[in-house]
PDB file of the backbone (N, CA, C, O) and the ligand in Angstrom, with CONECT records:
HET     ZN  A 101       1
ATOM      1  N   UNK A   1       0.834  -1.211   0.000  1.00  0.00           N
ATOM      2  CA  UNK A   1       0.000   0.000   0.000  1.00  0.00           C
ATOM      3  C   UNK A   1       0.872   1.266   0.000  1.00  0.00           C
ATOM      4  O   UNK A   1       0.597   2.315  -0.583  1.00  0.00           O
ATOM      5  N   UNK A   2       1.935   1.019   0.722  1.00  0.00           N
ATOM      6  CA  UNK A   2       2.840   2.328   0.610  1.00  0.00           C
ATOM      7  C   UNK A   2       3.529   2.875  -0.727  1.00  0.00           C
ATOM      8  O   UNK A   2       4.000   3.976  -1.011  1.00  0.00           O
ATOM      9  N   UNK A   3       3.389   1.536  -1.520  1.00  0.00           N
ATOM     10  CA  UNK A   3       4.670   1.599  -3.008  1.00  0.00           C
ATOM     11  C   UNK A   3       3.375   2.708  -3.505  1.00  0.00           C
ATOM     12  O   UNK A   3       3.733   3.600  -4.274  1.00  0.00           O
ATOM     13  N   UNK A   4       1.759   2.675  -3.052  1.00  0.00           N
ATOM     14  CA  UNK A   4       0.900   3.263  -4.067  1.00  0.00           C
ATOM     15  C   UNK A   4       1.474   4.585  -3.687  1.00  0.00           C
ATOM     16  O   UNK A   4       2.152   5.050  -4.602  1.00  0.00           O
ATOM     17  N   UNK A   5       1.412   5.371  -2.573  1.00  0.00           N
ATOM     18  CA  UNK A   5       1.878   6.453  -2.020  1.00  0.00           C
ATOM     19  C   UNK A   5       2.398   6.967  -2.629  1.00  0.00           C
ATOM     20  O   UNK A   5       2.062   7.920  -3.333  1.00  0.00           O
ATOM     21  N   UNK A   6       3.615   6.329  -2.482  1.00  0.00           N
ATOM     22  CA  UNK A   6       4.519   6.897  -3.253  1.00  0.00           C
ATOM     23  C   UNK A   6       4.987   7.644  -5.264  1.00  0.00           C
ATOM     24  O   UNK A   6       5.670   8.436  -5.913  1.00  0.00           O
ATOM     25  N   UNK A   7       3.971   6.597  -5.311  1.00  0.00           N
ATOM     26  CA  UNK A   7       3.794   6.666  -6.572  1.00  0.00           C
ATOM     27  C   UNK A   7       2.932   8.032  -7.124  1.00  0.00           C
ATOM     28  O   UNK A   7       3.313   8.763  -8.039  1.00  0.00           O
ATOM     29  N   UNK A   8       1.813   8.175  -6.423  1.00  0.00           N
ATOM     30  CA  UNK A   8       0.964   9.018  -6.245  1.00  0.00           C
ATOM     31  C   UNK A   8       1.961  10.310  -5.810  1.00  0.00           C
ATOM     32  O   UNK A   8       1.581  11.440  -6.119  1.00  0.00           O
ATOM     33  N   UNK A   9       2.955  10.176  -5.250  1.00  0.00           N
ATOM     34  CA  UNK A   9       3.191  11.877  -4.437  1.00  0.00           C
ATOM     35  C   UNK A   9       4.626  11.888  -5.968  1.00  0.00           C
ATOM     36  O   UNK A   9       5.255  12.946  -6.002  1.00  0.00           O
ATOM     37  N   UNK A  10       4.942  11.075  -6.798  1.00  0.00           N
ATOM     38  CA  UNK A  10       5.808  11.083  -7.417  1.00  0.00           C
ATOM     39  C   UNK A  10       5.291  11.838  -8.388  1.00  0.00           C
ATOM     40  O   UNK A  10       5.828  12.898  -8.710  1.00  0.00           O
ATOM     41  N   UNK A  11       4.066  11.332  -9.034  1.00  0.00           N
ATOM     42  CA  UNK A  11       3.056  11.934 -10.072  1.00  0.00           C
ATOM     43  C   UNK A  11       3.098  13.310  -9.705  1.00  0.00           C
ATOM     44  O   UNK A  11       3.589  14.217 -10.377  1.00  0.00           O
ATOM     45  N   UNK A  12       2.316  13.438  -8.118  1.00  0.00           N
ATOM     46  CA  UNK A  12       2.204  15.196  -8.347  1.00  0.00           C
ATOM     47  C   UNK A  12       3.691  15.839  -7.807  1.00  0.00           C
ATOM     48  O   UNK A  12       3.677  17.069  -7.792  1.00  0.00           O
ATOM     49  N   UNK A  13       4.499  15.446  -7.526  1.00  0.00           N
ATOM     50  CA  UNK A  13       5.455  16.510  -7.850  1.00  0.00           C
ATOM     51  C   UNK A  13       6.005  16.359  -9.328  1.00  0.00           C
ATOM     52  O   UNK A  13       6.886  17.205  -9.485  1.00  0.00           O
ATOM     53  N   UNK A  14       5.823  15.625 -10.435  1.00  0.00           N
ATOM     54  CA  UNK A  14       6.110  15.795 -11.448  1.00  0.00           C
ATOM     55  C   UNK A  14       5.033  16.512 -12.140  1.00  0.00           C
ATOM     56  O   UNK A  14       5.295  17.268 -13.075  1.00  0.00           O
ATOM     57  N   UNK A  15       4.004  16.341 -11.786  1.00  0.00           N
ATOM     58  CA  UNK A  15       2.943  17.549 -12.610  1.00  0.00           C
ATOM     59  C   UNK A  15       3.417  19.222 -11.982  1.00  0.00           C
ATOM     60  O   UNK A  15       3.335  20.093 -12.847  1.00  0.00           O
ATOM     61  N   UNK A  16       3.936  19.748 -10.444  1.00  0.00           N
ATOM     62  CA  UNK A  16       4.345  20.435 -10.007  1.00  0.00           C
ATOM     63  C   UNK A  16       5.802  20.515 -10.756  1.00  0.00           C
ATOM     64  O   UNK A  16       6.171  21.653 -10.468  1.00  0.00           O
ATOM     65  N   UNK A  17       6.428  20.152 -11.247  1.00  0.00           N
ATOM     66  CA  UNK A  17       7.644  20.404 -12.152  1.00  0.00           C
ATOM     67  C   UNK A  17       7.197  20.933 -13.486  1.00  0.00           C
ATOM     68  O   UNK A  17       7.701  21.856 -14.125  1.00  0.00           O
ATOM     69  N   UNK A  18       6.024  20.085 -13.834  1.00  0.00           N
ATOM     70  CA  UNK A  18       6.322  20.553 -15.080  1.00  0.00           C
ATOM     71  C   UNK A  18       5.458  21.815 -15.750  1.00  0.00           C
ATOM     72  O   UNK A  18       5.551  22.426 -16.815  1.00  0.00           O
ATOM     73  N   UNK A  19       4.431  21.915 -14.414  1.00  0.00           N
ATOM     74  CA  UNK A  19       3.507  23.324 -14.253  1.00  0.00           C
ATOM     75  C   UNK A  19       4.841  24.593 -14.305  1.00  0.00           C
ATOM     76  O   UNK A  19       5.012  25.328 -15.278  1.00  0.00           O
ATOM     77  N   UNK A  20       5.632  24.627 -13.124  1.00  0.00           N
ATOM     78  CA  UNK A  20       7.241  25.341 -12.845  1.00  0.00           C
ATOM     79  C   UNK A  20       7.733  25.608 -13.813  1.00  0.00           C
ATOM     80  O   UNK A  20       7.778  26.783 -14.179  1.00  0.00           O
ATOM     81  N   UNK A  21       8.269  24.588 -14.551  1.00  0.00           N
ATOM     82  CA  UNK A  21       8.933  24.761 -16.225  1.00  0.00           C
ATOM     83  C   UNK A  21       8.004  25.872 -17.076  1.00  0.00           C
ATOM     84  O   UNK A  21       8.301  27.016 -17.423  1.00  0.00           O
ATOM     85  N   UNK A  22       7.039  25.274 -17.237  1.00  0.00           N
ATOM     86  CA  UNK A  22       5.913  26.239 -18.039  1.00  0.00           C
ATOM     87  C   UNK A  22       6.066  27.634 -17.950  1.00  0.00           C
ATOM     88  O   UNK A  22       6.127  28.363 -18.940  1.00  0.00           O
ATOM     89  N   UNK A  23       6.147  28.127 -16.461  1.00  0.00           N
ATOM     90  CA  UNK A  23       5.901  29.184 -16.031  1.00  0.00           C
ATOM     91  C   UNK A  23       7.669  29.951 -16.395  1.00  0.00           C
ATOM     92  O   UNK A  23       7.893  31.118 -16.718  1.00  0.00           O
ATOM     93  N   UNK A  24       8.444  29.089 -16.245  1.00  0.00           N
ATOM     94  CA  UNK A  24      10.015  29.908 -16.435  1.00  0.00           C
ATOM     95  C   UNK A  24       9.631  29.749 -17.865  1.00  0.00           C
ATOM     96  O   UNK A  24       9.718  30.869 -18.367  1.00  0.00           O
ATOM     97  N   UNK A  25       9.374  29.167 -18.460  1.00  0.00           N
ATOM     98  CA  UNK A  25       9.514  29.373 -20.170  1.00  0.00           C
ATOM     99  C   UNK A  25       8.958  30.393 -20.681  1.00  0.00           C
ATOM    100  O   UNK A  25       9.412  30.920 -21.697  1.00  0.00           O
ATOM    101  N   UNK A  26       7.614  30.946 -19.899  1.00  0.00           N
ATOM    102  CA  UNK A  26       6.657  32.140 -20.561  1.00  0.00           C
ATOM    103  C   UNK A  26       7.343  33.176 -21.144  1.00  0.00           C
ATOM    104  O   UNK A  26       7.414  33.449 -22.342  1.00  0.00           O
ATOM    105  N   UNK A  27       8.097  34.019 -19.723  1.00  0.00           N
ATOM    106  CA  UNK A  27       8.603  35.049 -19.992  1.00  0.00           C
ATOM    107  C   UNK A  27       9.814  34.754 -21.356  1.00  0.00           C
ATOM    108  O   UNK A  27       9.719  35.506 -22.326  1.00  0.00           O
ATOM    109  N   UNK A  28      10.440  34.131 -21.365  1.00  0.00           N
ATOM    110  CA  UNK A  28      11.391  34.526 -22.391  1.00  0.00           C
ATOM    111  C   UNK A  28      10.832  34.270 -23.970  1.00  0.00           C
ATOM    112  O   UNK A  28      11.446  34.574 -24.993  1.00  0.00           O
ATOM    113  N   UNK A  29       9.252  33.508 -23.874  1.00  0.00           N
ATOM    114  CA  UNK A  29       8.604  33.298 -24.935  1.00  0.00           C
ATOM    115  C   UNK A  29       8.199  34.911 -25.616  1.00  0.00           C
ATOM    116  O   UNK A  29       8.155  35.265 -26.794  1.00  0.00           O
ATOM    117  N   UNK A  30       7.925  35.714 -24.295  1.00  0.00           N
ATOM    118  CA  UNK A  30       6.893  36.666 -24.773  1.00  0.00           C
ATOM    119  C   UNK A  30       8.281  37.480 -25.092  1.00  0.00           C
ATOM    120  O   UNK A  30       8.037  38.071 -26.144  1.00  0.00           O
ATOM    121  N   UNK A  31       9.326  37.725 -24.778  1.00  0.00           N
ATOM    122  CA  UNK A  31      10.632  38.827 -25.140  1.00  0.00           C
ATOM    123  C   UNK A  31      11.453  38.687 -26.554  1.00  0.00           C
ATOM    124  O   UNK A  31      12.307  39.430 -27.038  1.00  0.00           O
ATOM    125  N   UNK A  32      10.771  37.220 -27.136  1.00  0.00           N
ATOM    126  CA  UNK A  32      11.219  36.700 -27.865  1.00  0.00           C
ATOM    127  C   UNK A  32      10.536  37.567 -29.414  1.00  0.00           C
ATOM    128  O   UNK A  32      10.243  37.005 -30.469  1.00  0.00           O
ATOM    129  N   UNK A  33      10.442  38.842 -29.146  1.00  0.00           N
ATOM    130  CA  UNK A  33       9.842  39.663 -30.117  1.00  0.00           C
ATOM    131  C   UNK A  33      11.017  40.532 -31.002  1.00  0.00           C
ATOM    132  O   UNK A  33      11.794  41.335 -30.486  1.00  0.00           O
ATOM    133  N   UNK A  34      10.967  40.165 -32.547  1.00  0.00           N
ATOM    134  CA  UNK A  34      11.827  40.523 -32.888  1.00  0.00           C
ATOM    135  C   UNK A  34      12.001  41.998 -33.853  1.00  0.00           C
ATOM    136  O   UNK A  34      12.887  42.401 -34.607  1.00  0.00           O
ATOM    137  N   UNK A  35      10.614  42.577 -33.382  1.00  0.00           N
ATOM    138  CA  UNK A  35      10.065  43.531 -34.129  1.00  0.00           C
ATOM    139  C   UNK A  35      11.483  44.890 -33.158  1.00  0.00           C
ATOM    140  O   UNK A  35      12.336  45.669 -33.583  1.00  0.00           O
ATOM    141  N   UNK A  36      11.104  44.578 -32.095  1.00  0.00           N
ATOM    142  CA  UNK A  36      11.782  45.925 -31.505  1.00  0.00           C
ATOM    143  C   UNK A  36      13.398  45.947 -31.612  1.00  0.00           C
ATOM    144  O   UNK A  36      14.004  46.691 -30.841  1.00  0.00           O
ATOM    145  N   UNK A  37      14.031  45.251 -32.429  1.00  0.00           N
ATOM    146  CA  UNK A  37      15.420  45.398 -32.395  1.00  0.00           C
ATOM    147  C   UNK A  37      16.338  44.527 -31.729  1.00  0.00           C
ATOM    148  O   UNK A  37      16.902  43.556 -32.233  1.00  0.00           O
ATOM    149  N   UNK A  38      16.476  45.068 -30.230  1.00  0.00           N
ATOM    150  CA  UNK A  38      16.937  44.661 -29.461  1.00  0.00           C
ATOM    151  C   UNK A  38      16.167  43.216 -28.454  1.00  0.00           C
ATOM    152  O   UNK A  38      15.011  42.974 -28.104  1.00  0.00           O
ATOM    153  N   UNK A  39      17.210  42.658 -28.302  1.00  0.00           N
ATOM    154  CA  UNK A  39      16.249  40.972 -27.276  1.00  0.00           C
ATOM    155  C   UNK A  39      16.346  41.244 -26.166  1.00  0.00           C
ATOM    156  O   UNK A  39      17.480  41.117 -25.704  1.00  0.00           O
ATOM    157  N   UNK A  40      15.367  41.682 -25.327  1.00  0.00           N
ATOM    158  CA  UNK A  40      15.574  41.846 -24.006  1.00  0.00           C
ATOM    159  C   UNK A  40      15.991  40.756 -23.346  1.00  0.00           C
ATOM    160  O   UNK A  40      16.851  40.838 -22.469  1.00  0.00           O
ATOM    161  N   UNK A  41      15.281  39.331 -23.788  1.00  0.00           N
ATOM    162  CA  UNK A  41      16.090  38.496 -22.981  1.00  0.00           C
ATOM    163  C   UNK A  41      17.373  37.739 -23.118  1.00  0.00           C
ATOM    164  O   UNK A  41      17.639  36.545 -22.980  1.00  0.00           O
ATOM    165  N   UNK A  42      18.208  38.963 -23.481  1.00  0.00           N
ATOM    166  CA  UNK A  42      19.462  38.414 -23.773  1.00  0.00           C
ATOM    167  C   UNK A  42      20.501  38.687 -23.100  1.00  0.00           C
ATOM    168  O   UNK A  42      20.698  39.788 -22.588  1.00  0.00           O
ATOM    169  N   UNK A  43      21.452  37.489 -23.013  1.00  0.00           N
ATOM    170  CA  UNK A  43      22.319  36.843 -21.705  1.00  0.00           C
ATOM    171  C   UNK A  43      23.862  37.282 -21.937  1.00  0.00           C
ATOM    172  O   UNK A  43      24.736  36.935 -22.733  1.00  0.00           O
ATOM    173  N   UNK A  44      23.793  38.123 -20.967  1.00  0.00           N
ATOM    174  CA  UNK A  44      25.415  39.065 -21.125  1.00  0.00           C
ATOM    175  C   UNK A  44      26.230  38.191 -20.015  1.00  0.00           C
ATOM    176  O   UNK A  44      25.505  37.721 -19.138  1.00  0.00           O
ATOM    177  N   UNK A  45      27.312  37.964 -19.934  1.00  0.00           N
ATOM    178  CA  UNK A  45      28.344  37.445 -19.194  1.00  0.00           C
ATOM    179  C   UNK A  45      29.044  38.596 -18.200  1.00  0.00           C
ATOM    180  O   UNK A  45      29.490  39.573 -18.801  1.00  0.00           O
ATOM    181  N   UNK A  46      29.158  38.589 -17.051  1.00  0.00           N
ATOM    182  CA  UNK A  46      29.694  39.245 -16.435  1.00  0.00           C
ATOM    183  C   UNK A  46      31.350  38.770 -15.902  1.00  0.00           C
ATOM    184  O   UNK A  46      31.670  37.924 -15.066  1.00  0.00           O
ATOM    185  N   UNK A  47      32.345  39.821 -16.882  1.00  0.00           N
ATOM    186  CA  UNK A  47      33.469  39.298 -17.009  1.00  0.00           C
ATOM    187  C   UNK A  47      34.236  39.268 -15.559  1.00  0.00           C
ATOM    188  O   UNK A  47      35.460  39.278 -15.683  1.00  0.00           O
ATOM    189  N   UNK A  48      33.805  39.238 -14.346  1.00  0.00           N
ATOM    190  CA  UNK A  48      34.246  39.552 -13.147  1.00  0.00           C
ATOM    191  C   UNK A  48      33.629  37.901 -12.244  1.00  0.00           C
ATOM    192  O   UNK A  48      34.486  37.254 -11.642  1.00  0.00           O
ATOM    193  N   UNK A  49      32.461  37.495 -12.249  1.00  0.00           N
ATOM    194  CA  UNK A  49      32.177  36.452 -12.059  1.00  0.00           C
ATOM    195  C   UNK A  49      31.818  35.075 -12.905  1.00  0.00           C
ATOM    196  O   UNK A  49      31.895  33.888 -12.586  1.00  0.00           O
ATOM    197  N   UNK A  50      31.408  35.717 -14.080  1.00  0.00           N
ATOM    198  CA  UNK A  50      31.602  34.786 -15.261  1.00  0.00           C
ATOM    199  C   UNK A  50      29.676  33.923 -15.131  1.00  0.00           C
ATOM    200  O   UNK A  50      29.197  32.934 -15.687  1.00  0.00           O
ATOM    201  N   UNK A  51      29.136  34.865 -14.196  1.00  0.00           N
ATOM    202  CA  UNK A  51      27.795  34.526 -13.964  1.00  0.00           C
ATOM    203  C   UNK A  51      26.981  35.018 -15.643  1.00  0.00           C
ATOM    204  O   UNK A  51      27.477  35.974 -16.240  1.00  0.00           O
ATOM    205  N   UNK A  52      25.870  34.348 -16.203  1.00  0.00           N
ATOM    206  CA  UNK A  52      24.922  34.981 -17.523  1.00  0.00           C
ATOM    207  C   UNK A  52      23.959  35.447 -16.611  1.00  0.00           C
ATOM    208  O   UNK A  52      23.455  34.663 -15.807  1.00  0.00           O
ATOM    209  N   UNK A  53      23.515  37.134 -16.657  1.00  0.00           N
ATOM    210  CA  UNK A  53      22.309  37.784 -16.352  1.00  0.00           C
ATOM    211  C   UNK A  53      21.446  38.178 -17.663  1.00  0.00           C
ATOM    212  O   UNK A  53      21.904  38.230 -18.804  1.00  0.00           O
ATOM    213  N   UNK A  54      20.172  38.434 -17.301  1.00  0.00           N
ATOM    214  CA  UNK A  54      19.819  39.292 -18.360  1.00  0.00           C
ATOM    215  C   UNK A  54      20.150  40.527 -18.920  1.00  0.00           C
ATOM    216  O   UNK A  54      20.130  41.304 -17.965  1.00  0.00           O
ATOM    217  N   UNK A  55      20.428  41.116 -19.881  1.00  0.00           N
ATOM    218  CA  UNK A  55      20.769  42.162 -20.088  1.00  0.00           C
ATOM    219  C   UNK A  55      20.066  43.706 -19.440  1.00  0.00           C
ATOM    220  O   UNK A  55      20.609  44.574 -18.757  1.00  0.00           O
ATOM    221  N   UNK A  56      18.805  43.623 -19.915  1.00  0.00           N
ATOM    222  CA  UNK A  56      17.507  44.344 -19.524  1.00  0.00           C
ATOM    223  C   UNK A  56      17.915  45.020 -17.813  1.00  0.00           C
ATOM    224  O   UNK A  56      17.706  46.164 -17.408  1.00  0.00           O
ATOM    225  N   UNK A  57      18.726  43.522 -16.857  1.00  0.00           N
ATOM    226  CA  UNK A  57      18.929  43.387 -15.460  1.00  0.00           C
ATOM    227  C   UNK A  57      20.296  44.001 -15.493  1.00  0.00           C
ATOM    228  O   UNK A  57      20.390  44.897 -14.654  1.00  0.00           O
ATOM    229  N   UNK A  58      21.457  43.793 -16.242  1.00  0.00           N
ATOM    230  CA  UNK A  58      22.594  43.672 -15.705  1.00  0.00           C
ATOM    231  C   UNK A  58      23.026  45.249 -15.683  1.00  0.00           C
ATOM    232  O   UNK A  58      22.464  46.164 -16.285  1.00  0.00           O
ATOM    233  N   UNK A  59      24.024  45.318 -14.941  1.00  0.00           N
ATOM    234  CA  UNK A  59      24.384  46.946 -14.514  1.00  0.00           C
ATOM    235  C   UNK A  59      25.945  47.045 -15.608  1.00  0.00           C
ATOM    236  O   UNK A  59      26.855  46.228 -15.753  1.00  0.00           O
ATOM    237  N   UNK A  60      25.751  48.210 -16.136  1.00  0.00           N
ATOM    238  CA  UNK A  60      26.830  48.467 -17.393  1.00  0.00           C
ATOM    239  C   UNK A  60      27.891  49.420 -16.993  1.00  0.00           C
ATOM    240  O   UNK A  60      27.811  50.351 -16.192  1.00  0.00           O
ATOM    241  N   UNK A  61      29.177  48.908 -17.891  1.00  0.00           N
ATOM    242  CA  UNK A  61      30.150  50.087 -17.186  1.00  0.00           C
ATOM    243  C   UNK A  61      30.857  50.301 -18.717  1.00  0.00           C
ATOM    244  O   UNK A  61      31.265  49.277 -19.265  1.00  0.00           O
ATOM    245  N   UNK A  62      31.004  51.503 -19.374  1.00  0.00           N
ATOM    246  CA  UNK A  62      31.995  51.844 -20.434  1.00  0.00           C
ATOM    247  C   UNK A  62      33.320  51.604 -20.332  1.00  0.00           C
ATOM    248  O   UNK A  62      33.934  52.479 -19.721  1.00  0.00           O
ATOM    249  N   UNK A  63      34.048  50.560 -20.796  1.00  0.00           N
ATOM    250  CA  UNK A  63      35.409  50.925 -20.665  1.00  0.00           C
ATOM    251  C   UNK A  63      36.281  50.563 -21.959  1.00  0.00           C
ATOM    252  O   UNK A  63      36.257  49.434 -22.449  1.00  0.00           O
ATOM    253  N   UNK A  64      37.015  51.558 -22.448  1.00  0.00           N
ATOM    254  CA  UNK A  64      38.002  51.641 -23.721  1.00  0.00           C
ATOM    255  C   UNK A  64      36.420  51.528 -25.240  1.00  0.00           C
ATOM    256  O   UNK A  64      36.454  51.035 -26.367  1.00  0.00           O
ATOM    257  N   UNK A  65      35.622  52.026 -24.705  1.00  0.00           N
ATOM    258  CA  UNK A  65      34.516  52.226 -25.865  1.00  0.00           C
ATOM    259  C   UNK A  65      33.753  50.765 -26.216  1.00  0.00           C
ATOM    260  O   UNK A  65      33.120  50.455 -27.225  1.00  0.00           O
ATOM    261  N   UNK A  66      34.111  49.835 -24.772  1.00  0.00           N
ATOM    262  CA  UNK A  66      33.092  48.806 -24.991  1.00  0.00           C
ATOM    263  C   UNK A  66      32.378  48.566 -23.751  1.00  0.00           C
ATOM    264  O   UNK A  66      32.729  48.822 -22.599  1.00  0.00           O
ATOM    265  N   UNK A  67      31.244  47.992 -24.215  1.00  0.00           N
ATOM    266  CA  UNK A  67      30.046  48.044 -22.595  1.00  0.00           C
ATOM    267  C   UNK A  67      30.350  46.508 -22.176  1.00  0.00           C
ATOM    268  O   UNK A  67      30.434  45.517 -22.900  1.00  0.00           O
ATOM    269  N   UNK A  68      30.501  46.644 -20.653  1.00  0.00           N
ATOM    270  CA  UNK A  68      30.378  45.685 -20.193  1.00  0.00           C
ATOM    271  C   UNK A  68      29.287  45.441 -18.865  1.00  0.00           C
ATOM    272  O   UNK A  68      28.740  46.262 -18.129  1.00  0.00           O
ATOM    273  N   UNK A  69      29.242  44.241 -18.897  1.00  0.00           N
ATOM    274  CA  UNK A  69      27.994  44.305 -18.049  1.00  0.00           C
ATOM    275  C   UNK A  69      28.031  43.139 -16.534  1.00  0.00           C
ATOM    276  O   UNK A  69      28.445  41.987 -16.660  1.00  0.00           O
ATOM    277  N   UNK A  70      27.557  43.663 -15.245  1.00  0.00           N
ATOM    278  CA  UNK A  70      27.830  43.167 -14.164  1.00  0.00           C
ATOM    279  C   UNK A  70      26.076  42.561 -13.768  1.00  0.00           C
ATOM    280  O   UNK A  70      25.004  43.100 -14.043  1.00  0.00           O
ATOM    281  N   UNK A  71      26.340  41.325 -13.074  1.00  0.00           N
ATOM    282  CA  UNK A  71      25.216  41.091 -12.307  1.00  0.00           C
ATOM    283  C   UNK A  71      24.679  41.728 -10.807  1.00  0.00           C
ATOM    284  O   UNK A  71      23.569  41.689 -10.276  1.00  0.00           O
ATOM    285  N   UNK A  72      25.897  42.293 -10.398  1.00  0.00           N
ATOM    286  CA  UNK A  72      25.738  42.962  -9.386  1.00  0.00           C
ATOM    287  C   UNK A  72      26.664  44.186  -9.070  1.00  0.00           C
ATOM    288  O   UNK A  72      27.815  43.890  -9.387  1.00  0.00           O
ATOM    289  N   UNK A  73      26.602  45.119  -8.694  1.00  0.00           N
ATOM    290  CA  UNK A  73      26.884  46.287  -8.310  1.00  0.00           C
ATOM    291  C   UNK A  73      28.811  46.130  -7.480  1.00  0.00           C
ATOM    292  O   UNK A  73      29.755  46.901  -7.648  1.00  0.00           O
ATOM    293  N   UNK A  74      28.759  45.056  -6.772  1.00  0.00           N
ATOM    294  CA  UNK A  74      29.839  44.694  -6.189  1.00  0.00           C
ATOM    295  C   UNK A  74      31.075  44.128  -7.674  1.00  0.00           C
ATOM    296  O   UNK A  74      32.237  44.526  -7.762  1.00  0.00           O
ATOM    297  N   UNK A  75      30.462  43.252  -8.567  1.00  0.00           N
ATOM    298  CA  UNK A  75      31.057  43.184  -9.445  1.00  0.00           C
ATOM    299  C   UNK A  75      32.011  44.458 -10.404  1.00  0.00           C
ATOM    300  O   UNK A  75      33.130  44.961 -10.510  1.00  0.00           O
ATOM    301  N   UNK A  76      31.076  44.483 -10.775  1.00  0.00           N
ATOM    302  CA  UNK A  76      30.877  46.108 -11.414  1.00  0.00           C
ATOM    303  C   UNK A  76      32.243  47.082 -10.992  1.00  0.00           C
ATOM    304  O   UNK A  76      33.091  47.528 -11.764  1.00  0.00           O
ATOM    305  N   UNK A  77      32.147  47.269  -9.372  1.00  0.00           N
ATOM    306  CA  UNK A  77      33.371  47.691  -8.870  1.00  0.00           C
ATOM    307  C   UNK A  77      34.711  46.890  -8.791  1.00  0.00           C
ATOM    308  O   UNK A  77      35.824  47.416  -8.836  1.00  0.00           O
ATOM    309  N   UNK A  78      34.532  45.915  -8.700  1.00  0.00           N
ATOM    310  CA  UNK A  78      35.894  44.997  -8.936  1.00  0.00           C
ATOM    311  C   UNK A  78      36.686  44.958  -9.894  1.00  0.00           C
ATOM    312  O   UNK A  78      37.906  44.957 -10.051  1.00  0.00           O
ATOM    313  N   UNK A  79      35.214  44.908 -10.904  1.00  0.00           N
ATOM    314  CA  UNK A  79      36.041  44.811 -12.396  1.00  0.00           C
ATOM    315  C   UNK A  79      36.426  46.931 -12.839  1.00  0.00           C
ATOM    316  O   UNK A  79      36.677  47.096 -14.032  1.00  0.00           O
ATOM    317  N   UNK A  80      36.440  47.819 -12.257  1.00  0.00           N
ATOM    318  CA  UNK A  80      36.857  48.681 -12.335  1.00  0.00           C
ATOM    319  C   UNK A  80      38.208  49.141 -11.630  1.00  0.00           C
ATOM    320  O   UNK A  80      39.079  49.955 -11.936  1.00  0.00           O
ATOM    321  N   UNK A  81      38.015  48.276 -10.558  1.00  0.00           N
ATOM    322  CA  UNK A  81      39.166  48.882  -9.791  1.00  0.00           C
ATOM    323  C   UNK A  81      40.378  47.947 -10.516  1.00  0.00           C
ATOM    324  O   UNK A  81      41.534  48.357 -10.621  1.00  0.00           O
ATOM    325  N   UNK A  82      39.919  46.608 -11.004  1.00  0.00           N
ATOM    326  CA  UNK A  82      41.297  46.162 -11.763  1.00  0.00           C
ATOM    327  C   UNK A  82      41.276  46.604 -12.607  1.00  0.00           C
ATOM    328  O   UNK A  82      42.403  46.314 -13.008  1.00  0.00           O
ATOM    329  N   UNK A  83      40.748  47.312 -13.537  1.00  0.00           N
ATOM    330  CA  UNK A  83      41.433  47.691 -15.029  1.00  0.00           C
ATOM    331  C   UNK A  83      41.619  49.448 -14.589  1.00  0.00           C
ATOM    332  O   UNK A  83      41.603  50.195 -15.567  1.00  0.00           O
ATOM    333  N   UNK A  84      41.825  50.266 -12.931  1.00  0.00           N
ATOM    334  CA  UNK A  84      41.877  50.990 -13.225  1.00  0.00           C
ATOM    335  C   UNK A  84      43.399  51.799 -13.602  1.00  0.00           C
ATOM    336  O   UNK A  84      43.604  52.995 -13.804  1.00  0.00           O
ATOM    337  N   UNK A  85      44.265  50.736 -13.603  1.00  0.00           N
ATOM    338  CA  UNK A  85      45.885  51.043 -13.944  1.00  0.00           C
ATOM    339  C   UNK A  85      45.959  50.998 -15.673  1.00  0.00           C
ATOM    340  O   UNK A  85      46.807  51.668 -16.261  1.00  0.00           O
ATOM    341  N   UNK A  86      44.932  50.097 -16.444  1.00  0.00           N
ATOM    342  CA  UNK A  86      45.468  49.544 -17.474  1.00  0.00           C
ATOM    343  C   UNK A  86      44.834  50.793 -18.339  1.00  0.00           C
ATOM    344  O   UNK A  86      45.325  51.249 -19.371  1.00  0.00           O
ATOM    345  N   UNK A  87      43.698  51.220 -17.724  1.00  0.00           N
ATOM    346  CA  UNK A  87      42.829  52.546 -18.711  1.00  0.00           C
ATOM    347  C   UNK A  87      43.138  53.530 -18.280  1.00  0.00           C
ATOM    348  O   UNK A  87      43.682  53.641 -17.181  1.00  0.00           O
ATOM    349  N   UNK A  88      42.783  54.758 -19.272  1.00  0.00           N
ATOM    350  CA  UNK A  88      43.647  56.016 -18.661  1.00  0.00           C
ATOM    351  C   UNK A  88      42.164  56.827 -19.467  1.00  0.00           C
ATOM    352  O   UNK A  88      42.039  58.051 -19.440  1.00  0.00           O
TER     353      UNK A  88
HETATM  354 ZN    ZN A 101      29.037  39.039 -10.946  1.00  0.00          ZN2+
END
């Protein structure tokens, strides 16, 4: 009687997975518009942690006339204070 249990709580956390999935897929379905140019949901690398954010999200810094982009604010400063000998 227990193997049924189990079976049963296996089912609904796999219907609960795959409801989850659904829901992360939406958003990048609906950004996936190619009328406006630019892809909002598109995945910049942050050369300081090497983490992919969204672009739309990530915080930008100019340096030598190219944009780079941080997932977080702490990044952002790291990767400034090391290149601040190499840029002038
Ligand atoms: Zn980072």
């Amino acid at each position: 009687m227990r193997l049924l249990i189990y079976i049963i709580l296996i089912f609904v956390v796999y219907q609960i997975y795959k409801a989850v999935r659904r829901e992360l897929g939406r958003p990048e379905q609906v950004n996936r518009k190619k009328d406006d140019g630019a892809i909002t949901a598109e995945l910049v690398e942050d050369p300081v942690c090497h983490t992919y954010c969204p672009k739309n999200e990530a915080l930008t810094a100019g340096m030598d006339g190219k944009s780079y982009y941080f997932c977080s604010e702490k990044c952002k400063q790291k990767f400034i204070e090391m290149h601040k000998g190499v840029c002038v």
